[in-house]
Each structure stands twice: as structure tokens, then as C-alpha cells.
N, C-alpha and C positions, 0 to 999 in steps of 0.2 A: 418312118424308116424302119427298115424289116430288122428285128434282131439276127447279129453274127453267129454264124452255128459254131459251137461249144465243141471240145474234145469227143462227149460223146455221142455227140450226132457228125462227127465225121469220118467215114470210111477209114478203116484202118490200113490198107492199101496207099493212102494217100498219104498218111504221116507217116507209113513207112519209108518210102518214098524220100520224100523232102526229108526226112533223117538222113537217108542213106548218102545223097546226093549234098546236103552238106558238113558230115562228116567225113566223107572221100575227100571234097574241099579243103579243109580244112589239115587234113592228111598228110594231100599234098604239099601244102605248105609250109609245115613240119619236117619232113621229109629233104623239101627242097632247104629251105635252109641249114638242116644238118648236111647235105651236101655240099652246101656253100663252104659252112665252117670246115670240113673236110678237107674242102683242095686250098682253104686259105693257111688252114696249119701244114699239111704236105707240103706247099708252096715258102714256110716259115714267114709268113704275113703274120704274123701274131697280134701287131697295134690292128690287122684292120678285122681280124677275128673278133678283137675287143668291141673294136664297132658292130660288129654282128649282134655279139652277147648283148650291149646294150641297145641295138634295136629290140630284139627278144623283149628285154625289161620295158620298154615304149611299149610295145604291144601288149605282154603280161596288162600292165598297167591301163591301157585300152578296154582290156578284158573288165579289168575291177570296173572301170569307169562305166560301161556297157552294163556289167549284172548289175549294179547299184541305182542306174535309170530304171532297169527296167524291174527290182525288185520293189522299188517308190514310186514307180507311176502312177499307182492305183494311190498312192497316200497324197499325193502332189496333187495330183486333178482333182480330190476330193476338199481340197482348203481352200475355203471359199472367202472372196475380198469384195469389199463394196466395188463400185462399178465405176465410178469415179477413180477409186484407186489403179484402176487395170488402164485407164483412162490417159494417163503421166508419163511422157518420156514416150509417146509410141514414135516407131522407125517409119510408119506413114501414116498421112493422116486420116483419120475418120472414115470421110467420104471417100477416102480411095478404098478402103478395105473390101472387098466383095462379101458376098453376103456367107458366101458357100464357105469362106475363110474367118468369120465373124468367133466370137470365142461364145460358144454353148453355156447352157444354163441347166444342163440336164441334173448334174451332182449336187448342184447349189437349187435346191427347193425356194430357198427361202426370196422375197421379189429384191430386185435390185442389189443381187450379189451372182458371183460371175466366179470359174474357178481361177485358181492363182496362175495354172500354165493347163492347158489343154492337154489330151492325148495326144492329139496329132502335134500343136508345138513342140512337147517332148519329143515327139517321136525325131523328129526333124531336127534339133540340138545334138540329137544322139547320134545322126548322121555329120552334122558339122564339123564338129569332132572328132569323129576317125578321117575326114576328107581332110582334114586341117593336118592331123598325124602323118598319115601318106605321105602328103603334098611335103610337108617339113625333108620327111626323109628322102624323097624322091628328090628334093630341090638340091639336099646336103651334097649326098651321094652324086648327082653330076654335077657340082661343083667340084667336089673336089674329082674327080677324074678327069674333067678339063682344066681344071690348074696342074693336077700330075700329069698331062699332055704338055703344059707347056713348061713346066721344069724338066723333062726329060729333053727338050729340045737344049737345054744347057748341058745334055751331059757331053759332047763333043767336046767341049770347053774341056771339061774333065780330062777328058783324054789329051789332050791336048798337051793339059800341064803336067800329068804324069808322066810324057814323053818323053817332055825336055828335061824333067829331073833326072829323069834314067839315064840321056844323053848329057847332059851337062853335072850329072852332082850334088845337086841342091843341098845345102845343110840348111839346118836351122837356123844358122844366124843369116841367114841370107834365100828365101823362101820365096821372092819377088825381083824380077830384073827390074834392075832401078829404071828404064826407060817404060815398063809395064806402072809400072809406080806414077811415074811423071805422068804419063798420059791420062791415069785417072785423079791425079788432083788435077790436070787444066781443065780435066771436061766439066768436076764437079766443083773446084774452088779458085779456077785457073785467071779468075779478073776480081780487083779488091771492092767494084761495087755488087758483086754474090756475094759478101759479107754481110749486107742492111737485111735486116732480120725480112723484112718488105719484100725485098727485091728475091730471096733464099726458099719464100715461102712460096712464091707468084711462081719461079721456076718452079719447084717444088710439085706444087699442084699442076703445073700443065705439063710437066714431065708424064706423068700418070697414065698421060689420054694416048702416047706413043712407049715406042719401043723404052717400057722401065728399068731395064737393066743390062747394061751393056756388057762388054766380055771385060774392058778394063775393073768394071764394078765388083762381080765375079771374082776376078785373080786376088785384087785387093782385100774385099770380105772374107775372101778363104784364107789369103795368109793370113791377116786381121788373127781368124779364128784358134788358125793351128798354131800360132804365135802364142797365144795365152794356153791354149788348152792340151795341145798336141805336140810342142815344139822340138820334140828328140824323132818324129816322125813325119816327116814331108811329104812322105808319099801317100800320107790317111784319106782315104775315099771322103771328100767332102759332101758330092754330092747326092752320095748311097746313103751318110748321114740325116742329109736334111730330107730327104725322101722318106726316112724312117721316123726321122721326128713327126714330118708331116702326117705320115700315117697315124700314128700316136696321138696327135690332137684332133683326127678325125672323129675319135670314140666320144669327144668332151665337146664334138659339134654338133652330131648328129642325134645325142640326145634332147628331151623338152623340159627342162626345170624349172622349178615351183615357181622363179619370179618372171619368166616367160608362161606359165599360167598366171601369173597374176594378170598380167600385161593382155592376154585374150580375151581375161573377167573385165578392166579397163575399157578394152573397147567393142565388145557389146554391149557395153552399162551406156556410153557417148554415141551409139548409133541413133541418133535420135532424128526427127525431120527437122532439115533445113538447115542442119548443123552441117551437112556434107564432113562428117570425120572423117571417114575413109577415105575419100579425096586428100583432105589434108595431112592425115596420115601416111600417107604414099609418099609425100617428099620424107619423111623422115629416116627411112633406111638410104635413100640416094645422097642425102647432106650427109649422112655417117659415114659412108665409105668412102666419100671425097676427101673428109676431113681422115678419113685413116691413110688413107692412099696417100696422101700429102706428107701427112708425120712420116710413115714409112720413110717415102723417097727423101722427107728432110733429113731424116735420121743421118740417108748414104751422105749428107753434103756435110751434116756437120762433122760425120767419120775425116771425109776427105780435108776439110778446114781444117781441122787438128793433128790430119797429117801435113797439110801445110808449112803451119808453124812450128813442126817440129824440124822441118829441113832447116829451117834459117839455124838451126845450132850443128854445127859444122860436125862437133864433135861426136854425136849420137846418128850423125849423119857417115861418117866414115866406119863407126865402132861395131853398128849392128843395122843399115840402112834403117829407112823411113818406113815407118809399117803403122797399119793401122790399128787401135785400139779398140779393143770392143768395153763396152761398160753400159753397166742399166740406167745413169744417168742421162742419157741419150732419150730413154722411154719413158712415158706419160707416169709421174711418182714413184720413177726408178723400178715400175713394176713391168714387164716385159707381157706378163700373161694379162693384162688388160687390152690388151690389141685381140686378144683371141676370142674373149665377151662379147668386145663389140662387132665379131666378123659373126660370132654366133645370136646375137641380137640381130645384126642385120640380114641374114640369112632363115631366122624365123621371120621376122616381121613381111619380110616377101613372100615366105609360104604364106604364111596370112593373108596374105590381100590378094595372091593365084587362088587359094582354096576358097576364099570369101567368095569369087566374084566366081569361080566354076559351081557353089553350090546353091549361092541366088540363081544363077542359071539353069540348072537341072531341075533345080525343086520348083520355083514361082515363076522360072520364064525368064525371057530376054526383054519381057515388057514390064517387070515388079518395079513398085516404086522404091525398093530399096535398091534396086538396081540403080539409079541415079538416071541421071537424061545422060546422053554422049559425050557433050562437052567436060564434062567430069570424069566418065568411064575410060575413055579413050587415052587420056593423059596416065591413069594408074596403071594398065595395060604396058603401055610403053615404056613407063616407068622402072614397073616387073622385067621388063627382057634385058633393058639398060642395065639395074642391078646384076641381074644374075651373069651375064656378057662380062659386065666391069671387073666385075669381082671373082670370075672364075680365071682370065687371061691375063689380070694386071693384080687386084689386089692382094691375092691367096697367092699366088710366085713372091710376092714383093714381101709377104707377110713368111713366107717359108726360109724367106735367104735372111730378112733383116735381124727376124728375132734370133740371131743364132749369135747374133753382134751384143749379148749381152754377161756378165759379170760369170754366171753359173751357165755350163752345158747339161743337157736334157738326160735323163737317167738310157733313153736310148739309143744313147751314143756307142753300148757294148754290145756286140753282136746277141741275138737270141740266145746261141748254141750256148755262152757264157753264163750270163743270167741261169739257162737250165742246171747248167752245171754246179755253179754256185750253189741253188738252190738245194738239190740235191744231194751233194755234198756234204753242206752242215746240217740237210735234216739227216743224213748217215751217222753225223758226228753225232746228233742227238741221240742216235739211238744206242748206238755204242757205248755213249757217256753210261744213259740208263741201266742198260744189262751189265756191264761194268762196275757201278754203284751197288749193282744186288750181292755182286761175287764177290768185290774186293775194298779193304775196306784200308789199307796199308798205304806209305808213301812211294811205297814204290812203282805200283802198276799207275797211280793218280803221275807221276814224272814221264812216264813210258805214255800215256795216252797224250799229257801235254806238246809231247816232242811228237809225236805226229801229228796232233793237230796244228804246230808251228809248221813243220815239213808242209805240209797240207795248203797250207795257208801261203805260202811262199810257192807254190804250185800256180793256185790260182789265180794270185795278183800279178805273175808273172805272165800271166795269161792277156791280165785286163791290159797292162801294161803296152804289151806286144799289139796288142787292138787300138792304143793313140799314146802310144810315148810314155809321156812320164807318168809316174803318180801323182794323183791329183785329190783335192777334197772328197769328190766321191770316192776315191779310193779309199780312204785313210775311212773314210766314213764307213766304206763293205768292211774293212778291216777291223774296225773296234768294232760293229755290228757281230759277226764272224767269232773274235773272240768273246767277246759275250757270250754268246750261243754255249761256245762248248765248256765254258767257264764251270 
């Protein structure tokens, strides 16, 4: 085999070339995403800005991963392993291996030692790698733009109940027409054998597979909501809220964390022959989101069960109707954000097995024996479109309205404009405080900066206020934050 021509035996015209062409690349792509970021902050998307930023950091971090293959290539293929060892755990066997694909002996003089990874196997991991990155984001991102397709099909609902508030009045002790109320406990708690944990769970799960959330489910989780959180305000955009939350746990999906690489080092190490992993690993994101899908919808039954029995007491039934409760004891260890792990588990582990099975394809062929026979292929395939179908139309809607049904509401619950403001603001007071401290040194101007920053401060909350009723935890929380600051 001819030796490869070297830098300098190659035309300089040519490496100007492939410079120029992918540095313009590269350019672009820079470019284009700073546009992106552009019209998502003009637009005040700021949760899906955040997603931006941290694709940016996926890629940065792409980048590290990419110069550190290719700065150790030459020290990897030079560590030479007996031949036996290289032998252990292969993805095919032996005699299938072709020869042109066989692992060289060229760095390893010494007989019967073989190097630890090849050039070209690195080279080819290195590629894995960024197609498995891609594929992750590519998969997130139309995920969630087909679940935000179909939680905007709820906002008519929206409208709907802001109507009738404006035409009927609505106050807070009374948020829900009590015949809207009745209709969603018979749908979800309306016969006493949907009480058998059996029977709660079976509906539960095959709810899933059709229309998940009705308009009575909707009326009820909203007042549910603004009942705890909201309740001097009836008319607070509910579902401009959960759209913004939504966007907001886009940034914590579409990233790839350290124990989702552990998870891709796992099973490379189990791709071995005859094990079929990857086959069997492909049921294991579809049993996860069945089993999320389910809790989800269990969640709306046990809400509506507990409004049931709170009707049977007449008295709380005439005082302030029947309203639903949210609370985190409803979710897996009262913890609400364990539902979002495992949508982000299950939404990498299907780039996994899209990206797995497009770069067997590209690189070894449609005929590799890693590629498995049909009978195996054809099922994970399937499997892939099921997940990503299930989980963008049914379990991301179902995961956007449920989780709102818990104890504590989401920090972006306050409009952006607020948040800037705030922010703003006290880093003003800081400064002031400091220039201040240089000048003066007396109790008098220290009373005079206090009472504005009180005035100030009762500006602001009056703000947060006006944006869902009452004050709340997080309030009191900006509010000892705030004085702190200018303390």
C-alpha cells in the first residue's frame, strides 16, 4: 500500500481550498444560529433561547470530544494488546469480519499483538458520536414542536373560559360551574368500581392510546391550579403559562448528561454477537413511556377521586364548591420533576437506536452483521416511530398540563418583561447602595436609600402580584432575595 501524501507534498491550492470551504461551513452555522437566537429573544422565547444556548454547549462540547480523538489517535492505535485480548466481546464474529476490515498490525511489530483501536475504528466512533448528538437534538426539537401543535389545539378551551368569566363574573371562590365540575368527576371517578387500584390503572393506561385530555379535564386542572396559586385572579392565562413552562423544560431535554453518557459507554460495552442488545433494548424506552403515560393519566383520576369525596360533605360543598387539589403526593416520591428524566431518558435512548441503526447503515452497509437479520431490525424501527408518534401527541401534552397539578408552581410563571425588571432593578440598587457607601457615611442618607428601596420593592411585587393574584412563596422568596441584596 502506497504511503498517503503528507502536507508537504500537497498542493497548496488544495488545502487552501478545503480551508476555505469548511471554514465558510462552519460560518454559516454560527451565523445561522445567532439568527436564530435573534428572532427567539425579539420574539421574547427566552426558555427556548436557553435551549439554543445549551445546544451551543452540546456542540462546544462535541468540539472537545472531536479535538481529543483526534489529538490521541496516533497514541490509541500505537497501544498494542495481545491478540486474544482484541479477540473478547466482538460485535461479529470472526469469520464474518472481512479481511479489508480486519485490525492491522502495522504499529504493533512485535508477533501476536494487534493495536487496541485502529485508525479507521476511531475514525468511525468519532463519526458515531456527533450522528448520535444530531439525531438526540433533532429527535427533542420535533418532539416538542409536535406536542406544542397539540397543546395549542387546547387554546380554544382557553378562550372559551375567559369568555364566560367576563360574561358571568367569575370570582375566586367559585372558578368552575359546578355542572363543568360534575361532568369531570363522572368521566374520571363517576362508578365506585374505578376506585380498585386494578381497574384505575387498566383505564388509566388505555386512556393514553386516545384522545388524553378532555375539555372537562382542562376546566378542572385549571381551576385545580389557580385555586392554590392564583386565586384573587381568574382570569390568569393558564394556558400561555403551561406553554411557557413547557418551553422552559425544553432547555433540561434537549441537552446530553453525563449519566446518559454513561448509558451510550453501557451499551457499546453489551453490543456483543448473539446478545441481540439492541433489539432488546428498544422495548425499553416504549415500556417507559407507557408506564409514564399511565401515572400521568392516573394522576387526572386520582385528582378527580378526591374531588369526589370531597362533595359527599355538604358543607365545603355549598361554602366554596368542589375544586380540585393539586399536590406532589399524587407524583412518583412526591417529586413532580422525575416525570421529566424519564421523558428525557426516553427520548435519548430513541435517538440512540435512530442514530445506531442510520450509522451501521452509512458506514458497514445494509448487509453488516451488526446490523442484525430483519426479523430483529424491523421491530426496533417500528418501535422508533411509535415512541416518538406516542410521546410527542399524547405523552408531552399530558406531561405539560399534569405536572402543573403539583404543590410548588414553576419560576415561569412571571412574565419575562418582570423577571428583566426585577433583575435590573436590584442590580441598580446595588449600585447605588455602593456609590453611596463611598459618599456617605451618616444615618441619614443610609434611612433615605432604605425608604426607596421599600417604595421600590412594593412597586415590583405589586407587579408580580398583578401577573397571578396573590402573593405567594415565590414571592415572599423575590422579596427577602431583593432585600438582601440592598441590605
Amino acid at each position: 500500500m502506497a504511503e498517503e501524501a503528507t502536507m508537504e507534498h500537497t498542493p497548496t491550492w488544495v488545502v487552501a481550498a478545503i480551508c476555505t470551504v469548511i471554514v465558510a461551513i462552519s460560518l454559516a452555522v454560527e451565523r445561522l444560529l445567532h439568527y436564530i437566537g435573534k428572532c427567539l429573544k425579539h420574539n421574547g422565547q427566552n426558555a427556548l433561547f436557553s435551549a439554543l444556548q445549551k445546544t451551543k454547549e452540546e456542540l462546544m462540547l462535541l468540539g472537545f470530544i472531536s479535538l481529543l480523538l483526534t489529538v490521541s489517535q496516533g497514541l490509541i492505535s500505537n497501544i498494542c494488546v495481545p491478540k486474544r485480548v482484541s479477540s473478547i466481546m466482538l460485535p461479529c464474529k470472526e469469520e464474518a469480519i472481512k479481511p479489508s476490515n480486519a485490525i492491522g498490525n502495522e504499529s504493533c511489530p512485535k508477533e501476536g499483538e494487534v493495536p487496541l483501536l485502529s485508525l479507521e475504528a476511531l475514525h468511525q466512533l468519532h463519526i458515531f458520536i456527533f450522528v448520535l448528538a444530531v439525531v438526540h437534538v433533532v429527535f427533542c426539537a420535533t418532539t416538542m414542536v409536535l406536542g406544542g401543535a397539540k397543546i395549542r389545539r387546547w387554546k380554544h378551551w382557553e378562550v372559551a373560559i375567559q369568555n364566560e368569566i367576563a360574561k358571568s363574573g367569575v370570582t375566586k371562590t367559585n372558578l368552575m360551574h359546578p355542572d363543568h365540575h360534575k361532568m369531570f368527576v363522572q368521566d374520571r371517578a363517576g362508578n365506585f368500581w374505578r376506585r380498585a387500584a386494578v381497574v384505575s390503572w387498566t383505564i388509566a393506561f388505555l386512556k393514553q392510546f386516545y384522545p388524553s385530555v378532555s375539555k372537562s379535564d382542562y376546566r378542572a386542572l385549571r381551576a385545580g391550579f389557580i385555586m392554590k396559586h392564583c386565586s384573587s385572579n381568574p382570569k390568569f392565562d393558564f394556558h400561555k403559562y403551561m406553554m411557557r413552562t413547557l418551553e422552559d423544560d425544553f432547555k433540561k431535554v434537549v441537552g446530553i448528561s453525563w449519566y446518559l453518557w454513561l448509558f451510550v459507554v453501557i451499551f457499546l460495552l453489551l453490543n456483543v454477537d448473539g446478545w441481540h442488545t439492541y433489539f432488546w433494548l428498544s422495548f425499553l424506552p416504549l415500556i417507559l413511556l407507557l408506564i409514564v403515560g399511565a401515572k400521568l393519566e392516573h394522576i387526572i383520576t386520582n385528582i378527580a377521586q378526591d374531588a369526589a369525596e370531597r362533595i359527599i360533605n355538604e358543607r365545603e360543598r355549598v361554602q366554596e364548591g368542589p375544586h380540585v387539589r393539586p399536590s406532589d403526593e399524587h407524583f412518583w416520591f412526591g417529586k413532580p420533576g422525575i416525570v421529566l428524566y424519564l421523558i428525557h431518558f426516553i427520548l435519548f435512548q430513541n435517538s440512540f437506536e435512530i442514530a445506531f441503526f442510520f450509522w451501521i447503515w452509512t458506514t458497514y452497509g445494509f448487509d453488516s452483521c451488526i446490523m442484525e437479520s430483519v426479523p430483529y431490525l424491523i421491530p426496533r424501527l417500528v418501535m422508533g416511530v411509535l415512541i416518538q408518534v406516542l410521546c410527542s401527541y399524547t405523552t408531552l401534552p399530558l406531561y405539560a398540563l399534569v405536572t402543573q397539578m403539583g404543590d410548588m408552581f414553576k419560576q415561569s410563571i412571571f412574565d419575562e418583561y418582570i423577571s428583566d425588571s426585577l433583575h435590573d432593578w436590584a442590580q441598580g440598587v446595588r449600585e447605588k447602595k455602593k456609590k453611596r457607601s463611598q459618599s456617605s457615611s451618616l444615618l441619614g442618607p443610609t434611612s433615605q436609600r432604605k425608604d426607596s428601596f421599600s417604595s421600590g420593592l412594593e412597586i415590583q411585587l405589586s407587579r408580580m402580584e398583578s401577573a397571578c393574584g396573590e402573593s405567594s412563596y415565590t414571592t415572599w422568596h423575590l422579596q427577602r432575595g431583593l432585600e438582601e441584596n440592598a441590605e
